[in-house]
BAMARLUM-72670 format. One line per 4 residues: number of its first residue (from 1); their letters; for each residue x, y, z of N, C-alpha, C, O. Coordinates in steps of 0.02 Angstrom, whole numbers, plus 50000, padded with zeros to 5 digits. Atoms other than C-alpha are relative to their C-alpha. Example, Ala and Ser with C-alpha at 12.3 -4.5 7.8 and 13.67 -1.06 7.14 Angstrom:
1 = AS = 50045,49941,50000,50615,49775,50390,50045,50060,50000,50097,50059,50033  49958,49941,49997,50684,49947,50357,49961,50055,50037,49986,50110,50045
This chain:
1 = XXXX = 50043,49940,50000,50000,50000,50000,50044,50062,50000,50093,50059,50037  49961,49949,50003,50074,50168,49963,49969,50068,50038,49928,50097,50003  50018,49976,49951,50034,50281,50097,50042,50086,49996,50099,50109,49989  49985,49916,50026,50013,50480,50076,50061,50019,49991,50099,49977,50013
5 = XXXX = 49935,49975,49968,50170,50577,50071,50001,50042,50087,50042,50043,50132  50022,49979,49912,50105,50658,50239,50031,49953,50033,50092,49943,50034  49981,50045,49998,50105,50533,50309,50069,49939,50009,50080,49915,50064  49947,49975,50026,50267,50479,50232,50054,50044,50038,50103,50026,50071
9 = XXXX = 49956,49921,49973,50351,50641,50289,49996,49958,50089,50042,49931,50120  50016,50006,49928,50287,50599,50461,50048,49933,50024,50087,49941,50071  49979,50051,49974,50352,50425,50482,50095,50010,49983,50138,49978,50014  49932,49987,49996,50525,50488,50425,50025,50038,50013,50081,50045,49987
13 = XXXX = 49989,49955,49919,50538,50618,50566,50006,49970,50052,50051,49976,50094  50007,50032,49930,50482,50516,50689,50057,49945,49994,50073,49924,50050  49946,50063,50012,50615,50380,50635,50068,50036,50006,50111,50002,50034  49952,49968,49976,50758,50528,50637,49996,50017,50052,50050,50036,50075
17 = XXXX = 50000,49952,49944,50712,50595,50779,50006,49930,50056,50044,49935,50104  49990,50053,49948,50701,50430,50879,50090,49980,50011,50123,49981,50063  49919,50008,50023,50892,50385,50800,50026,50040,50029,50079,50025,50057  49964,49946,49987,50927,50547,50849,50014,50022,50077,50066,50050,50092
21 = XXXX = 50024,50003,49946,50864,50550,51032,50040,49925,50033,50065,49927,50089  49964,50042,49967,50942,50359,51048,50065,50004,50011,50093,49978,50059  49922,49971,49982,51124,50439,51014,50003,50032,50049,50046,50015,50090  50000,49953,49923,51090,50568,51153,49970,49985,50044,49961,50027,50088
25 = XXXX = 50027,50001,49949,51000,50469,51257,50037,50019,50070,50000,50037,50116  49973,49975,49945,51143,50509,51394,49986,50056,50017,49946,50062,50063  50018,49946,49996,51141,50679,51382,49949,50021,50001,49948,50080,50016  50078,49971,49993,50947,50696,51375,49986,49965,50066,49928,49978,50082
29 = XXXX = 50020,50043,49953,50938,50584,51527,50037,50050,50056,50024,50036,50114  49984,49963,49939,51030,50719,51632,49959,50051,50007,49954,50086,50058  50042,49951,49990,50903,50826,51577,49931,49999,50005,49891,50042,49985  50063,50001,49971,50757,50757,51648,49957,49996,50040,49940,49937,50047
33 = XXXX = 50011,50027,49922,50669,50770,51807,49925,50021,49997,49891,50048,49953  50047,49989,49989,50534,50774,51887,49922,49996,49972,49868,50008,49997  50065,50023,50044,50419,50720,51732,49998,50051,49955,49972,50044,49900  49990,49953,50060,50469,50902,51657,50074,49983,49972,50125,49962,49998
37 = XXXX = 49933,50014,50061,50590,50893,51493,50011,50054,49996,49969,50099,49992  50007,49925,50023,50681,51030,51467,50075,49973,49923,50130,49998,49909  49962,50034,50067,50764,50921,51300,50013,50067,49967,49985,50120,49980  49978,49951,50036,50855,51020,51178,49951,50015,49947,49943,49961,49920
41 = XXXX = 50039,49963,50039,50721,51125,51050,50016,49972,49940,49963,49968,49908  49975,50024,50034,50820,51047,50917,49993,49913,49981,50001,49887,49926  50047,50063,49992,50752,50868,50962,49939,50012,49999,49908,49990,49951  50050,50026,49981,50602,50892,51031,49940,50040,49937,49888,50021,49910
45 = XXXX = 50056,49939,50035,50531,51064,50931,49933,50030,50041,49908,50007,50093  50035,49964,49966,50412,51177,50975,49901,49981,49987,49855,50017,50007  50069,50027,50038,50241,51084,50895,49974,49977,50056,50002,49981,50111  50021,50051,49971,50113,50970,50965,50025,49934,50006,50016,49892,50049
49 = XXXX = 49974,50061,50021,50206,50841,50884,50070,50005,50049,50090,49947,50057  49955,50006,49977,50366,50888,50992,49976,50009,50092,50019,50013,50136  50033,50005,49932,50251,50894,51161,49994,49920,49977,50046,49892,49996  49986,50077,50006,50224,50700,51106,50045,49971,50013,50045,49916,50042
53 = XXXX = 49943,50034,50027,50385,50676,51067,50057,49997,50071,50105,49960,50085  49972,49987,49938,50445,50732,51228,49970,49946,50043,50009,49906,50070  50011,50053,49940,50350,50619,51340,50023,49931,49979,50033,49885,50018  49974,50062,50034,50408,50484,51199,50072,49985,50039,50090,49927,50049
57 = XXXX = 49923,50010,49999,50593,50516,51260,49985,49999,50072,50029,49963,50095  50016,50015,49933,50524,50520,51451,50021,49933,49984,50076,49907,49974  50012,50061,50001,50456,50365,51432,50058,49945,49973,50071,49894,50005  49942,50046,50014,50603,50281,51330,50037,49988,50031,50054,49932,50049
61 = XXXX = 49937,50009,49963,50742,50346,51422,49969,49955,50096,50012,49938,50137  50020,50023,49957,50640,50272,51571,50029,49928,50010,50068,49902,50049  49991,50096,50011,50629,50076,51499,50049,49988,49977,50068,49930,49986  49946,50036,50029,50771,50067,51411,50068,50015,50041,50113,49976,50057
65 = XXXX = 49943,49974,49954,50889,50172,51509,50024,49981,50089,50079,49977,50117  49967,50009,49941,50878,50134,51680,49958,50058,50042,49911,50095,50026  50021,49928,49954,50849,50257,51825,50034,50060,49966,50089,50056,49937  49977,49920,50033,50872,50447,51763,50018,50028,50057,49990,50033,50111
69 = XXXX = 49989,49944,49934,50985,50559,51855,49964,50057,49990,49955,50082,49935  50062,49956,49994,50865,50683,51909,49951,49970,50019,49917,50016,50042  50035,50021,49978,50741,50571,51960,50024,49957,50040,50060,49912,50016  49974,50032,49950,50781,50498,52110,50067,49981,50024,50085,49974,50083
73 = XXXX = 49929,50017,49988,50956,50453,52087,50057,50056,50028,50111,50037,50050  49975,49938,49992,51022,50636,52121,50006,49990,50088,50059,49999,50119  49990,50009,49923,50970,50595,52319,50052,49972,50020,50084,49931,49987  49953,50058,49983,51087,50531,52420,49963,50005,50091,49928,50050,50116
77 = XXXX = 50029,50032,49920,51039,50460,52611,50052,50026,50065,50114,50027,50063  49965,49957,49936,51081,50549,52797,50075,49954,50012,50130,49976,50025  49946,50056,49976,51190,50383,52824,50067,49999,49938,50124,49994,49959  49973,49980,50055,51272,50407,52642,50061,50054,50012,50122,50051,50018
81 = XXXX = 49973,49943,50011,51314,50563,52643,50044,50035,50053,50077,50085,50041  49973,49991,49959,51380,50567,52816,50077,49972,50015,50127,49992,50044  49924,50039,49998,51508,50436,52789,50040,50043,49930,50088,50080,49941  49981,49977,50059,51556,50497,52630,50030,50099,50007,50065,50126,49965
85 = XXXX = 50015,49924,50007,51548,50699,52682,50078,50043,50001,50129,50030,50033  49931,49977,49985,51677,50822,52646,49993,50079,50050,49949,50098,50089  49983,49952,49953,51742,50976,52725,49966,50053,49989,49936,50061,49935  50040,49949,49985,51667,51127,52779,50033,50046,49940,50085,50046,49909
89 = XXXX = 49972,49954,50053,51659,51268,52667,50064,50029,50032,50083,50003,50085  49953,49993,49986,51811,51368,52680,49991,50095,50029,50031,50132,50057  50016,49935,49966,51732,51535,52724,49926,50012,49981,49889,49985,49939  50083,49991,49991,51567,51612,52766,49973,50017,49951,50014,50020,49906
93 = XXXX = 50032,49999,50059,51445,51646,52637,49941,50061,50021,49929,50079,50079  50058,49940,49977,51297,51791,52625,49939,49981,50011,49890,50011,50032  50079,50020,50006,51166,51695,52614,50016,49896,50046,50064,49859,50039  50012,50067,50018,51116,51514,52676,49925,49975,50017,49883,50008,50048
97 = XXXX = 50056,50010,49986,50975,51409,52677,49988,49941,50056,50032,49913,50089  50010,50056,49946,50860,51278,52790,49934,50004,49981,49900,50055,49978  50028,50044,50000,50741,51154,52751,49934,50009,50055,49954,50026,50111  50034,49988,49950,50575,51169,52851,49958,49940,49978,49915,49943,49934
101 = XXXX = 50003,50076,50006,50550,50965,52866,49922,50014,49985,49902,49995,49930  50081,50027,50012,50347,50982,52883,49968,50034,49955,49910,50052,49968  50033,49976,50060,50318,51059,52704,50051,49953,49953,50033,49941,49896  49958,50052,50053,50454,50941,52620,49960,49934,50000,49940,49900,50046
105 = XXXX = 49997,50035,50034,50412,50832,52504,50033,49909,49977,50019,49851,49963  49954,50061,50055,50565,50750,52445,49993,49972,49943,49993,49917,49916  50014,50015,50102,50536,50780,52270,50072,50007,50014,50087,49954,50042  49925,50009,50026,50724,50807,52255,49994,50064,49956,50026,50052,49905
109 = XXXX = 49986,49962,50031,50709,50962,52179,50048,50084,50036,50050,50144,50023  49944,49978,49963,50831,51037,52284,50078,49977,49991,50131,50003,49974  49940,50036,50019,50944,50912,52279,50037,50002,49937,50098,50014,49936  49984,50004,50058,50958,50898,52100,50035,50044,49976,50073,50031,49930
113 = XXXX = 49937,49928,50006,51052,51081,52097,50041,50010,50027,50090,50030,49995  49953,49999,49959,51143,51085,52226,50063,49988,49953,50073,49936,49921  49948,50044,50003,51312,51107,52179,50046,49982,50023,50083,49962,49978  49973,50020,49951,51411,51063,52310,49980,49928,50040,50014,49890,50075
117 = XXXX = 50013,50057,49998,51304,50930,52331,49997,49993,50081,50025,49942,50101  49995,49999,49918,51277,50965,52546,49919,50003,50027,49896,50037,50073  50070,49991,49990,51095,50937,52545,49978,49901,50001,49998,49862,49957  49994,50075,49998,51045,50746,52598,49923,49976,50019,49884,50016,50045
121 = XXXX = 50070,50006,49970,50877,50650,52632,49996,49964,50063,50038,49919,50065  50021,50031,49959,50816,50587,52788,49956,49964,49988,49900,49982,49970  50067,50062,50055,50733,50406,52734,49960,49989,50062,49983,49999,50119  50063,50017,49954,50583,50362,52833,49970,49923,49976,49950,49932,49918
125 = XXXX = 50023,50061,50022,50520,50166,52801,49937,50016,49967,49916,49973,49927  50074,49959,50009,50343,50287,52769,50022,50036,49936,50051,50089,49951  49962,49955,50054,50400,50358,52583,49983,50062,50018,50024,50108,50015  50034,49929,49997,50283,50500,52626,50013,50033,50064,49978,50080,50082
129 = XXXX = 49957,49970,49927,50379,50544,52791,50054,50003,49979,50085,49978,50025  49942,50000,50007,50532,50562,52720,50021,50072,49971,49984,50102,49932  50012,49931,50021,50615,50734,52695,50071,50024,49984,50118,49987,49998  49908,50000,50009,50790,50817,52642,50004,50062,50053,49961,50099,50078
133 = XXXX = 49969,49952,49949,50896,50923,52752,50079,50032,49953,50113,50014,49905  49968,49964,50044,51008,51037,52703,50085,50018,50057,50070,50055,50104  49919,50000,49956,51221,51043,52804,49995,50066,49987,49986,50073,49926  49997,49933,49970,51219,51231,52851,50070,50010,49987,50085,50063,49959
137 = XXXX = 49930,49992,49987,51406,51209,52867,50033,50008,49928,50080,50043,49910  49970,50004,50068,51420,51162,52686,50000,50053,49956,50041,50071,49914  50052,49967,50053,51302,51273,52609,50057,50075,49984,50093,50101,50026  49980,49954,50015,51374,51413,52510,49965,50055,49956,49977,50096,49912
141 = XXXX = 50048,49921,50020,51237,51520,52487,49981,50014,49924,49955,50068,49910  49996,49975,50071,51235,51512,52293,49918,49989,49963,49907,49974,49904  50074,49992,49994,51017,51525,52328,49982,49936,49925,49929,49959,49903  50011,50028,50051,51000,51389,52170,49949,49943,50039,49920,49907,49998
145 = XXXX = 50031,50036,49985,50901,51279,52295,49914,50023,50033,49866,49992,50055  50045,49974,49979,50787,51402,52335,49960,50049,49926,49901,50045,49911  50028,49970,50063,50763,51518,52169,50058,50024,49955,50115,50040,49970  49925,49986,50067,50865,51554,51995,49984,50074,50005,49935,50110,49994
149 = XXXX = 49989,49932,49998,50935,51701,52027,50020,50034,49919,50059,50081,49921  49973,49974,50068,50969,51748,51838,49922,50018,49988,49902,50074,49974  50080,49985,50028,50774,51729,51804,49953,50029,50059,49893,50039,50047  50035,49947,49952,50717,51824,51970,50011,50065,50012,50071,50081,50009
153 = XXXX = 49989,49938,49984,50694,51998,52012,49952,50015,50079,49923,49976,50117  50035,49974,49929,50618,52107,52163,49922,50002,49992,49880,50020,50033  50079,49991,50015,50451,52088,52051,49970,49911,50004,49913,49892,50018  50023,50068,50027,50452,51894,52012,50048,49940,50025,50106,49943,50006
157 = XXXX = 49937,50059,49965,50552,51744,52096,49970,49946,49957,49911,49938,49940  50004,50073,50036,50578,51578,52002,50032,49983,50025,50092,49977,50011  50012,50056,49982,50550,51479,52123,50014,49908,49998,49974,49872,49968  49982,50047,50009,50645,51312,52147,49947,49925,50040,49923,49871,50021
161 = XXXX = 50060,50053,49949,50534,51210,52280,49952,50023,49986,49938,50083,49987  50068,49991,50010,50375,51185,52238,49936,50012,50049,49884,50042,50035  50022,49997,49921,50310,51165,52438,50016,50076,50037,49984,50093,50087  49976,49935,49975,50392,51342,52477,50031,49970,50072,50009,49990,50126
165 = XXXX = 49997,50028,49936,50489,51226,52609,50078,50023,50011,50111,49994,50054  49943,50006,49975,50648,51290,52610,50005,50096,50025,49956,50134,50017  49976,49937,49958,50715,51463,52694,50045,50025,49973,50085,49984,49951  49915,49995,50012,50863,51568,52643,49981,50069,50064,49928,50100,50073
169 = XXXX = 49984,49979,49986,50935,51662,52761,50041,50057,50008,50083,50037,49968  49919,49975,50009,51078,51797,52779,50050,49974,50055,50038,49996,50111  49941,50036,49957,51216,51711,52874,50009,50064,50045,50021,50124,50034  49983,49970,49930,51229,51759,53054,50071,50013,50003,50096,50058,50037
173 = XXXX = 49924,50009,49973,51414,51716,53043,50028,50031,49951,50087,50017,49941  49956,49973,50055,51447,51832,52886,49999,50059,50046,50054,50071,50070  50005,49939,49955,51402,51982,52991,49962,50011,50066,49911,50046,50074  50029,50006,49929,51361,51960,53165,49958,50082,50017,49977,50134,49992
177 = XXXX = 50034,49976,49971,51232,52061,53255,50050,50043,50066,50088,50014,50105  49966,49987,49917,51307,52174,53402,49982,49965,50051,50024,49928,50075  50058,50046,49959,51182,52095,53515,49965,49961,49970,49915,49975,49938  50069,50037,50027,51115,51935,53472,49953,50012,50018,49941,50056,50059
181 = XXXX = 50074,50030,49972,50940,51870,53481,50007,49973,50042,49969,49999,50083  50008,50034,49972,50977,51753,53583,50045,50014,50059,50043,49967,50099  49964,49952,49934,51089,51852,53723,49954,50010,50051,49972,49979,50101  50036,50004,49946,50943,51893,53838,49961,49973,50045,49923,49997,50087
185 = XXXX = 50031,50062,49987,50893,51724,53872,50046,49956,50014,50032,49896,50014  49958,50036,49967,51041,51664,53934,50032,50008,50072,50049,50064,50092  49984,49978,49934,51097,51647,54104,50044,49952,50017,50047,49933,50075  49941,50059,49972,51230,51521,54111,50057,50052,50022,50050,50113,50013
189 = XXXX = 49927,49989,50009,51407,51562,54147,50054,50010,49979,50100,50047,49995  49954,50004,50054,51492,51510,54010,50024,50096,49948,49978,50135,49935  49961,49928,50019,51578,51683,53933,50031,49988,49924,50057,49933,49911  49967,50005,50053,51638,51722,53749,49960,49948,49941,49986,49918,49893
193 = XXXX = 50048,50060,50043,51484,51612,53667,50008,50012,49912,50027,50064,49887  49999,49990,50078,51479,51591,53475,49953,50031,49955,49952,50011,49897  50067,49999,50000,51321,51676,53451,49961,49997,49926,49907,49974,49910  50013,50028,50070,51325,51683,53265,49974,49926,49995,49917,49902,49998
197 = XXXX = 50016,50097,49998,51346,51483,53254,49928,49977,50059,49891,49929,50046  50063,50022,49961,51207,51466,53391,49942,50050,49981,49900,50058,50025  50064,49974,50010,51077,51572,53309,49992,49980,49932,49940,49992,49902  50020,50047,50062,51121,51463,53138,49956,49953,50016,49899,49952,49993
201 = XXXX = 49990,50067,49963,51112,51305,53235,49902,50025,50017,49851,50014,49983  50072,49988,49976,50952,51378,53339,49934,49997,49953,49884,49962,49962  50060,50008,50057,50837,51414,53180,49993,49944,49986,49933,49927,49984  50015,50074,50026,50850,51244,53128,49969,49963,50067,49928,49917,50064
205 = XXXX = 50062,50052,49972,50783,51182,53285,49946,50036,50016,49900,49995,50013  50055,49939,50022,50649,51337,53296,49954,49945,49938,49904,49910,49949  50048,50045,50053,50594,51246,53119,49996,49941,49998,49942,49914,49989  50016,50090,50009,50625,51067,53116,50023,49961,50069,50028,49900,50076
209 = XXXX = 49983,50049,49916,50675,51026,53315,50026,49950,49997,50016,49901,50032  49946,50053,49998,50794,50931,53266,50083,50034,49934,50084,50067,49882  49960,49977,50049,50975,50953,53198,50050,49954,49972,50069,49934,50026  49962,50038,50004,51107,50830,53115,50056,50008,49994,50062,50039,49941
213 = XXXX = 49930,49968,50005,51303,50858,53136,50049,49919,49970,50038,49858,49971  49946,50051,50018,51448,50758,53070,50014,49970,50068,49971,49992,50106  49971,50025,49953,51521,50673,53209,50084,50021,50032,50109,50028,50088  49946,49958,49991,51684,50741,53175,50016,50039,50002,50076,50054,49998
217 = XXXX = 49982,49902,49998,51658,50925,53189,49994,50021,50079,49954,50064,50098  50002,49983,49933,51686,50933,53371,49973,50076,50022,49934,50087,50069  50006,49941,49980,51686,51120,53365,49922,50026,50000,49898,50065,50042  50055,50002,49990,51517,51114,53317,49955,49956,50045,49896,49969,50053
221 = XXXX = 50030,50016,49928,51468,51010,53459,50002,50030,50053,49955,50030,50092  50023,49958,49962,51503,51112,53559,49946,50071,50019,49933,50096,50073  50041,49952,49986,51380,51253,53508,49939,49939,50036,49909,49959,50086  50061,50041,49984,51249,51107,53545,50012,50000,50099,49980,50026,50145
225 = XXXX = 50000,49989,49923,51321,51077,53715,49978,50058,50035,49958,50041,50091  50005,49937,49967,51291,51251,53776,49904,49998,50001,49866,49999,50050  50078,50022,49973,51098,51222,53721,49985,49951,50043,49933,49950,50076  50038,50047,49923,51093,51082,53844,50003,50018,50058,49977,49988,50105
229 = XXXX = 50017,50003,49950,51131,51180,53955,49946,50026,50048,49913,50073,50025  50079,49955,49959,50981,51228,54112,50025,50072,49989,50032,50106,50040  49974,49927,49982,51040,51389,54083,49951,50084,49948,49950,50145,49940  50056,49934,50055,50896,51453,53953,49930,50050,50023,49877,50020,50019
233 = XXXX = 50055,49972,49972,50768,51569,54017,49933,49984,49972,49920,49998,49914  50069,50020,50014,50593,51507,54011,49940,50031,50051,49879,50021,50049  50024,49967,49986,50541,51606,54114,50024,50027,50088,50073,50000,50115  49955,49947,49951,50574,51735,54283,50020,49947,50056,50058,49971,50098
237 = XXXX = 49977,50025,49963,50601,51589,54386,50036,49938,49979,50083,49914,50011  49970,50050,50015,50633,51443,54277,50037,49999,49923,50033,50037,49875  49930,49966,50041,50788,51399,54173,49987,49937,49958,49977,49890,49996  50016,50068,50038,50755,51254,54039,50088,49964,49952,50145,49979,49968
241 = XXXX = 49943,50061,50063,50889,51133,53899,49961,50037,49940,49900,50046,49942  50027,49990,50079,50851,51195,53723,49985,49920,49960,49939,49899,49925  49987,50056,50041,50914,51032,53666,49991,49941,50048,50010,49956,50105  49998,50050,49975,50883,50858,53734,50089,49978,50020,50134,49990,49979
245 = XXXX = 49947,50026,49974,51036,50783,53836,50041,49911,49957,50093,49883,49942  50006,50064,50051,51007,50624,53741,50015,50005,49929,50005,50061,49904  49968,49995,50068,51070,50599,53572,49994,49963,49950,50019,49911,49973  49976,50066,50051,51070,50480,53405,50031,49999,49958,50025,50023,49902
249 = XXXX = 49952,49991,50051,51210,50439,53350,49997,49945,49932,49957,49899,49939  50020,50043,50055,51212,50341,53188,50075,49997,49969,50122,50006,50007  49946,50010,50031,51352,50316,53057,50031,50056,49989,50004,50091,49946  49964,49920,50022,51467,50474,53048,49936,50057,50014,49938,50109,49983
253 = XXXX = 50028,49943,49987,51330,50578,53114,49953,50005,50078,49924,49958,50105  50039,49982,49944,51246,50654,53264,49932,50028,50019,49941,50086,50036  50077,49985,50002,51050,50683,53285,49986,50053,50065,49980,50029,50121  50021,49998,49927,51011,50814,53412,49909,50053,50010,49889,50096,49970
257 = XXXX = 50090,49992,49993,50813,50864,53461,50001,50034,50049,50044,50033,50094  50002,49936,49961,50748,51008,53545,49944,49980,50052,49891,49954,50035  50051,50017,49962,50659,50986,53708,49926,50028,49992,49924,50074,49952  50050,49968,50013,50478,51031,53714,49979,50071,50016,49929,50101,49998
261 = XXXX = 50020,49938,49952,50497,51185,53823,50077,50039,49968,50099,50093,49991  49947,49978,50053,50650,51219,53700,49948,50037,49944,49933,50097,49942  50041,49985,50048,50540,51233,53565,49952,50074,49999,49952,50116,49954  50050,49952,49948,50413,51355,53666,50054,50060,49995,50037,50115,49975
265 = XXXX = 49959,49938,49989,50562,51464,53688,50041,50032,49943,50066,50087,49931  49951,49980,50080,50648,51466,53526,49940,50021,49947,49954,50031,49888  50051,49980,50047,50467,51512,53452,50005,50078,50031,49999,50123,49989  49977,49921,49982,50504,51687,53568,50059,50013,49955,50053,50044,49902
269 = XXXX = 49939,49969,50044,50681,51707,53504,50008,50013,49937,50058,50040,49914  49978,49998,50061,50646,51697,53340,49918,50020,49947,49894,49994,49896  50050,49997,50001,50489,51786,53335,50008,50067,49953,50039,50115,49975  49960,49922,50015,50503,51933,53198,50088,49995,49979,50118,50047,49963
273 = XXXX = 49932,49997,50025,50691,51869,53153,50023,50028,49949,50009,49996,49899  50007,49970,50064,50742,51985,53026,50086,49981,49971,50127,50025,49961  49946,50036,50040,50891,51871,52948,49948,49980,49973,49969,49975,49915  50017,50045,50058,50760,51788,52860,49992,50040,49921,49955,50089,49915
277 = XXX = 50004,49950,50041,50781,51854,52691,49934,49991,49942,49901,50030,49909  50081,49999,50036,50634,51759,52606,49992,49915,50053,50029,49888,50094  50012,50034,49975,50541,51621,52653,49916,49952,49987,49901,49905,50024
């Protein structure tokens, strides 16, 4: 049967373009997440026929390829990434961000930019309890997990999380405060405190009451120690722990959780915080 030239035409597009798409399936496979393609214009085109053609190369690079980085494989796990983790940035940064666990997802669309790669998930046996967290220590502020700064202005943000779950900050420890926040609520002893590093540290348990450290950054255990100690004002007579005394430690990392009357008090301190720069 001899079949239109339409037709014709059509079936020997779709036959280059498949050829064409199976040579690059690597390179189109880094560029796909989340179920959106952002394939090269030059494959896919701008038609109805290249909206087809696009979920065609989803779907292929799916069955034939394997897992796609960008979909799922981009994560890496608290236990992972702890053994594996490298060193702290090497100086402070203007900006950083934090994760606010009970709007995450764990789409991975955080992860997947990162480039430093200091952003990790916390797995839950519950898929839908499971959430990423973001190393404070690592982070170097370069806002790509939060919004593309090339395509935002003071009128329009493009928006990286789809949950609005993550935070950026301005780093306490790029330019300290004369007087912290958290100075008039202390009544310990201890002298010469870090107050930058403990009003990083603090927001994160403020939002997610819980925080995770390497194991080997001693120096940062010690801001934690200082929250354990009774020495937090909770009020004119009584002195509370921010942080639980108790701990979980796991493989190369340290879990630490904010008491309940921590929590209560770090919702004062951080009431009106004007480091947050969006949110």
């Amino acid at each position: 049967m001899i079949l239109p030239k339409f037709v014709q035409l059509c079936a020997c597009c779709v036959g280059n373009r498949w050829s064409l798409a199976s040579q690059r399936q690597e390179s189109l496979s880094e560029k796909v997440h989340f179920g959106r393609s952002t394939l090269p214009s030059a494959v896919c085109g701008g038609s109805i026929f290249g909206l087809v053609f696009r979920v065609g190369c989803v779907i292929r690079l799916v069955s034939d390829a394997g897992p796609l980085k960008g979909v799922g494989s981009m994560t890496i796990s608290m236990t992972d990434y702890f053994r594996d983790r490298k060193s702290d940035r090497k100086k402070e940064t203007r900006y950083i961000n934090v994760i606010n666990k009970d709007n995450c997802t764990s789409c991975n669309s955080c992860a997947n930019v990162c480039p430093v790669d200091c952003i990790y998930e916390v797995v839950s046996p519950v898929p839908s309890e499971s959430y990423h967290q973001i190393d404070t220590s690592r982070c170097i502020g370069c806002q790509m997990c939060y919004r593309s700064p090339n395509d935002s202005s003071e009128f329009y943000q493009l928006t990286i999380c789809p949950w609005n779950a993550i935070d950026m900050l301005h780093n306490p420890n790029s330019k300290p405060d004369d007087v912290s926040v958290l100075l008039p609520y202390y009544r310990g002893a201890s002298t010469d405190l870090p107050w930058p590093k403990l009003e990083e540290y603090g927001y994160q348990l403020f939002l997610d009451g819980e925080v995770f450290l390497p194991a080997s950054e001693k120096s940062l255990h010690r801001v934690f120690q200082l929250f354990q100690e009774q020495s937090w004002m909770y009020s004119e007579e009584d002195n509370v722990q921010i942080v639980q005394t108790e701990v979980e430690e796991g493989s190369g990392y340290v879990r630490y959780r904010a008491t309940e009357e921590g929590r209560e008090l770090l919702d004062c301190m951080y009431q009106g915080w004007k480091r947050i720069f969006m949110d």
